[in-house]
C-alpha positions as CSV (number, residue, x, y, z in Angstrom):
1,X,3.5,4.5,-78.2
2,X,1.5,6.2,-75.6
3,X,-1.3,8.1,-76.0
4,X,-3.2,11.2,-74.0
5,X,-6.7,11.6,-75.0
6,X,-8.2,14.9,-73.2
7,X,-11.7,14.1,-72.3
8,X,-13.2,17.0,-71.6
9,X,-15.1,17.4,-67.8
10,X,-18.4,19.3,-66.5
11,X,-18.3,21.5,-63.6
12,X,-19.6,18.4,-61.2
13,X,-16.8,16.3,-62.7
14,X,-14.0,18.7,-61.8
15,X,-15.5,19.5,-58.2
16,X,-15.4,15.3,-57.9
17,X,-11.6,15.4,-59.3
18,X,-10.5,18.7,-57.2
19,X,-11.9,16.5,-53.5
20,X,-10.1,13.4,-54.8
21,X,-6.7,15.7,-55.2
22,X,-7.5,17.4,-52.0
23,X,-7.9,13.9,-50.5
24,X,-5.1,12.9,-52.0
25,X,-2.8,15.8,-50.5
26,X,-4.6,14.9,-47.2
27,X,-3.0,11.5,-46.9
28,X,0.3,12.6,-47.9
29,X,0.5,15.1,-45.7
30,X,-0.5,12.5,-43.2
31,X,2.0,10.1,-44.4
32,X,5.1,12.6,-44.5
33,X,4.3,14.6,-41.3
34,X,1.7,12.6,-38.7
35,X,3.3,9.1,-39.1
36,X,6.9,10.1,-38.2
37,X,5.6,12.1,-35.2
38,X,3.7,8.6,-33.9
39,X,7.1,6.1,-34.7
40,X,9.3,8.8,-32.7
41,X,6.4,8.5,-29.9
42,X,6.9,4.8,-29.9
43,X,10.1,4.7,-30.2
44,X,10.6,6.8,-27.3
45,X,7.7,4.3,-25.5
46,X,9.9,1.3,-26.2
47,X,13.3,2.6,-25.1
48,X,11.6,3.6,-21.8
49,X,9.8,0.0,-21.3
50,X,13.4,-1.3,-22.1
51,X,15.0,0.9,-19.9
52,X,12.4,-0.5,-16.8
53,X,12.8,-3.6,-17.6
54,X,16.4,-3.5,-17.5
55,X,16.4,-2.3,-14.3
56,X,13.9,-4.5,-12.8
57,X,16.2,-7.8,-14.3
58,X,19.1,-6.2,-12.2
59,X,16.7,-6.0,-8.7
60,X,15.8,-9.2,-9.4
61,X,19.3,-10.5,-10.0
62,X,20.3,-8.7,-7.0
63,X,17.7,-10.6,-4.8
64,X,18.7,-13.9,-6.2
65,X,22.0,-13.0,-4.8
66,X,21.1,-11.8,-1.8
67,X,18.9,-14.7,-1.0
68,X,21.5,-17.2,-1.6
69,X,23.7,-15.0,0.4
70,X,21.4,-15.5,3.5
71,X,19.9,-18.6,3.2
72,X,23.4,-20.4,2.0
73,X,21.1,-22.4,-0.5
74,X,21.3,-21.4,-4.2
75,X,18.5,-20.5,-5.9
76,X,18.3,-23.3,-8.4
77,X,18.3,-25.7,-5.6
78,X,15.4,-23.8,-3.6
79,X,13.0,-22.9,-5.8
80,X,13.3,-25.8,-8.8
81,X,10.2,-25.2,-10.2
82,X,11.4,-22.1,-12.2
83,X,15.1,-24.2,-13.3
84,X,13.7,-27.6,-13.8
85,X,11.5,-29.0,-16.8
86,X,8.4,-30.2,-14.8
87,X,7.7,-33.7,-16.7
């Protein structure tokens, strides 16, 4: 069985319990309204990193190409540092 014993408070002890409830409101506020706002701003961040790097892997695929077009070596074969484990 539970309990509730009223204890009653001063002025200065309600004054201290009314800023911990404002406090209180504060960071839910902050928590319900503020953090979304930030995720959806990195979120958005993220999808346009992805979005440039996406299209910087298809330049750089598109040189690869292009070089072993020209220089009728492939790629693996003329640069084997990047392809080849070095010990």
């Amino acid at each position: 069985m539970i309990r509730l014993i009223y204890i009653p408070l001063t002025k200065k002890d309600r004054i201290v319990v009314s800023n911990i409830m404002c406090i209180r409101c504060a960071l839910f506020l902050c928590v319900t309204i503020l953090m979304p706002l930030f995720f959806l701003k990195t979120q958005t961040i993220v999808q346009l990193a992805e979005i440039k790097h996406g299209r910087l892997a298809m330049i750089a695929i598109t040189a690869f190409a292009v070089q072993e077009f020209v220089s009728k070596v492939g790629v693996v074969d003329e640069t084997p540092i990047f392809f080849k484990p070095l010990f």
